[in-house]
LUMKELUM-677998 format. One record per residue (C-alpha): residue number from 1; residue in one letter; chain; z, y, x. Coordinates in Angstrom, 1 decimal. Each point is the difference from the previous one (the first is absolute). Layout:
N
- NUM, A, A, Z, Y, X $
...
# end
This chain:
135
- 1, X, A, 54.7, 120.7, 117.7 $
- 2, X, A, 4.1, 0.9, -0.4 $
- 3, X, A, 2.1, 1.2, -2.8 $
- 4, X, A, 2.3, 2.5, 0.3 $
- 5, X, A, 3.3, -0.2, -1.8 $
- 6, X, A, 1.9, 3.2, -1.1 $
- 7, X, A, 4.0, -0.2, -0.8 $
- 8, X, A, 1.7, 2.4, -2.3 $
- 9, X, A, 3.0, 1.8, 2.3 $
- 10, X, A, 2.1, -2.4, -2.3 $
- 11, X, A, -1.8, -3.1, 1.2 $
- 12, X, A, 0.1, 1.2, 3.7 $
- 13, X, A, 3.5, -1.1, 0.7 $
- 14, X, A, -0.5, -3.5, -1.3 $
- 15, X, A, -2.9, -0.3, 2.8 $
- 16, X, A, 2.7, 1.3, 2.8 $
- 17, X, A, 1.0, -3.0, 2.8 $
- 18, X, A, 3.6, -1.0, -1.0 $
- 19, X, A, 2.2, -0.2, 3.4 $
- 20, X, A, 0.8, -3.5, 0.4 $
- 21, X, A, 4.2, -0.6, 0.5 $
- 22, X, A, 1.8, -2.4, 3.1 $
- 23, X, A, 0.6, -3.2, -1.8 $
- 24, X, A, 4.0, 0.3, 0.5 $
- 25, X, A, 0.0, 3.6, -0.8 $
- 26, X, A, 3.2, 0.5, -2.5 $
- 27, X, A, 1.0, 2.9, -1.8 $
- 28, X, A, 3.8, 0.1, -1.6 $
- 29, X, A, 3.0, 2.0, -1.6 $
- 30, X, A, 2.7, 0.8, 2.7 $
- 31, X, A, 1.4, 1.6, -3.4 $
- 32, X, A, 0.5, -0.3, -3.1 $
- 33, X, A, 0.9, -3.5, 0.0 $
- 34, X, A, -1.2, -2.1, -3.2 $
- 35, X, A, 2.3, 0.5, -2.7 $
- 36, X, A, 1.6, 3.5, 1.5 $
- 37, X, A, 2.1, 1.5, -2.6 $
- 38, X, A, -0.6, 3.6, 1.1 $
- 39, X, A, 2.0, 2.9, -1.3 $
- 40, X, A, -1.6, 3.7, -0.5 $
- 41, X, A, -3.8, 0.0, -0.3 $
- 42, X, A, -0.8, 1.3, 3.8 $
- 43, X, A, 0.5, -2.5, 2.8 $
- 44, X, A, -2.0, -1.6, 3.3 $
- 45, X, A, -2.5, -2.3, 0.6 $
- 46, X, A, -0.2, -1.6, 3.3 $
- 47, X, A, -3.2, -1.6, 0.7 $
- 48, X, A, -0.5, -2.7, 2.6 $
- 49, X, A, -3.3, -1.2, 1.6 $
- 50, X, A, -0.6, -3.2, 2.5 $
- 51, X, A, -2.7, -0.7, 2.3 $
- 52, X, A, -2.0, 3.3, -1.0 $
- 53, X, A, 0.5, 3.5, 0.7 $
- 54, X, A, 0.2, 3.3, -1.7 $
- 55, X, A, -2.0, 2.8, -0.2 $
- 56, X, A, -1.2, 2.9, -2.0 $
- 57, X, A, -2.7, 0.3, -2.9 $
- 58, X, A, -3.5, 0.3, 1.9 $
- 59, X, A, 1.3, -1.7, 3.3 $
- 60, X, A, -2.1, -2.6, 0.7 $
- 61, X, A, 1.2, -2.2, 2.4 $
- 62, X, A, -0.1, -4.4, -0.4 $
- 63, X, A, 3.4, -1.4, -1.0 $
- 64, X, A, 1.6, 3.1, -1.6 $
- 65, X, A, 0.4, 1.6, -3.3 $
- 66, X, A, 2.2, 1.8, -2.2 $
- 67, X, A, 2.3, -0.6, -3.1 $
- 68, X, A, -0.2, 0.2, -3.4 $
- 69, X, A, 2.8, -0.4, -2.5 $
- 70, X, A, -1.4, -1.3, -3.6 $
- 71, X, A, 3.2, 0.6, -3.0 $
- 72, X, A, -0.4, -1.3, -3.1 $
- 73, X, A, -3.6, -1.3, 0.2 $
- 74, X, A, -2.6, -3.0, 1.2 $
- 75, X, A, -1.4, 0.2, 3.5 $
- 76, X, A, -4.1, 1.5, -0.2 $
- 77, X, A, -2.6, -1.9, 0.2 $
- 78, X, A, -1.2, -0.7, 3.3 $
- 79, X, A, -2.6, 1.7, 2.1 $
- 80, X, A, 1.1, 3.1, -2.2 $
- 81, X, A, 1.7, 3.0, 1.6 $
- 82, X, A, 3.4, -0.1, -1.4 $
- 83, X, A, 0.6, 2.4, -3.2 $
- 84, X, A, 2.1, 3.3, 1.1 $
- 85, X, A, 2.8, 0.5, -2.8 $
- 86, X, A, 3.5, -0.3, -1.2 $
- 87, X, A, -0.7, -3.8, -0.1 $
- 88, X, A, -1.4, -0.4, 3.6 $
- 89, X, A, 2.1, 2.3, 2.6 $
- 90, X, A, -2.2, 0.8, 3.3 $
- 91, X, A, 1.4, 0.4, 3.3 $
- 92, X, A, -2.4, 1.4, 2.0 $
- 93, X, A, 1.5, 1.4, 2.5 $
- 94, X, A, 0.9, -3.4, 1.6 $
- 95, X, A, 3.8, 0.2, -1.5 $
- 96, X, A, 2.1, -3.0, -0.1 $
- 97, X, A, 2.7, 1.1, -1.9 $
- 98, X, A, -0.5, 2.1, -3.3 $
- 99, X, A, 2.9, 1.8, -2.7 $
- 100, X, A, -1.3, -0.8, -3.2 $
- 101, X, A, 1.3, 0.8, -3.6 $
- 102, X, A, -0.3, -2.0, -2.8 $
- 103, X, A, 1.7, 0.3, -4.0 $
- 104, X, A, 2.7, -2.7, -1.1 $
- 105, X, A, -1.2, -3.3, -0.8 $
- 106, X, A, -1.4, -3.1, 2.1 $
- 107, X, A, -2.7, 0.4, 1.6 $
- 108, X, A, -2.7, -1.9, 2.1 $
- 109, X, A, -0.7, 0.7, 3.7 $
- 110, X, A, -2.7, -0.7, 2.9 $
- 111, X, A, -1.5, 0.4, 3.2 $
- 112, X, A, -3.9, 0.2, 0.6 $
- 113, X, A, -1.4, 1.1, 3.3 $
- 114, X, A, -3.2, 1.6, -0.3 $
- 115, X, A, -2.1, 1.0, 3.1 $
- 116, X, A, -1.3, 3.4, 1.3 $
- 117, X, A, -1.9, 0.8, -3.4 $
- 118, X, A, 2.5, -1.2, -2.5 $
- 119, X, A, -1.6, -3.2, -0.4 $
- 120, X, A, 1.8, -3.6, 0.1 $
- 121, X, A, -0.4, -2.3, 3.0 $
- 122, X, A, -1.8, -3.1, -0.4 $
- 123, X, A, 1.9, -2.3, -0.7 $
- 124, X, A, 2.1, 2.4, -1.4 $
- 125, X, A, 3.6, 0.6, 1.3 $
- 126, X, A, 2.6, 0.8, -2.6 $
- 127, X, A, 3.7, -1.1, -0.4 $
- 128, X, A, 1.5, -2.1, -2.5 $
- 129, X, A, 0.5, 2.2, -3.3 $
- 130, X, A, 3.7, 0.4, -0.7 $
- 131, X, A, 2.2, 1.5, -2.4 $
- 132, X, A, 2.6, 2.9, 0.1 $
- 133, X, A, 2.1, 1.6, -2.6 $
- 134, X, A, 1.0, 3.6, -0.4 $
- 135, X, A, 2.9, 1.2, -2.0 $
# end
């Protein structure tokens, strides 16, 4: 005798294999600094990576993902795709660098790499949160 279990769609992704992450794997700001004062609401981000590779959304290849930039906002859970919004930018085309705008006032910034379906490595690689202002 065998049971057979049935996932909602929902429930689905939490039973997807999480891509395992290199030990040393880094992910870090090139720019903004922590504490940029930054003038006009539209500059750069430079994002830096170490001992992992980059590629695209839906690439699956071991010791690579791509970046994700999280304003304002917690990191997701884990094992969870990361949200799509104005709180968690993608870059799924495997960019490193990004122009991003945001309104006057401090803000919070940082980096999660998620692999080829959006989903954080385990253990997850994100960079320390930081804090820019805009004026």
């Amino acid at each position: 005798m065998f049971a057979v279990l049935l996932l909602a769609p929902q429930a689905a992704a939490w039973a997807a294999e999480v891509t395992p992450s290199p030990k040393d794997a880094q992910v870090y700001f090139i720019w903004p600094r922590d504490g940029e004062v930054i003038n006009g609401g539209k500059f750069w981000v430079r994002m830096g990576l170490r001992n992992m590779g980059v590629a695209p959304k839906g690439v699956n290849r071991p010791g690579t993902g791509h970046h994700h930039l999280i304003v304002d906002s917690e990191l997701p859970p884990a094992g969870q795709p990361i949200p799509s919004d104005r709180n968690h930018l993608h870059f799924g085309a495997g960019e490193t660098e990004a122009r991003v705008e945001l309104p006057p006032g401090k803000h919070t910034l940082q980096l999660l790499l998620g692999d080829q379906d959006h989903v954080p490595h385990d253990p997850p690689i994100h960079s320390k949160k930081i804090t820019v202002t805009v004026r």
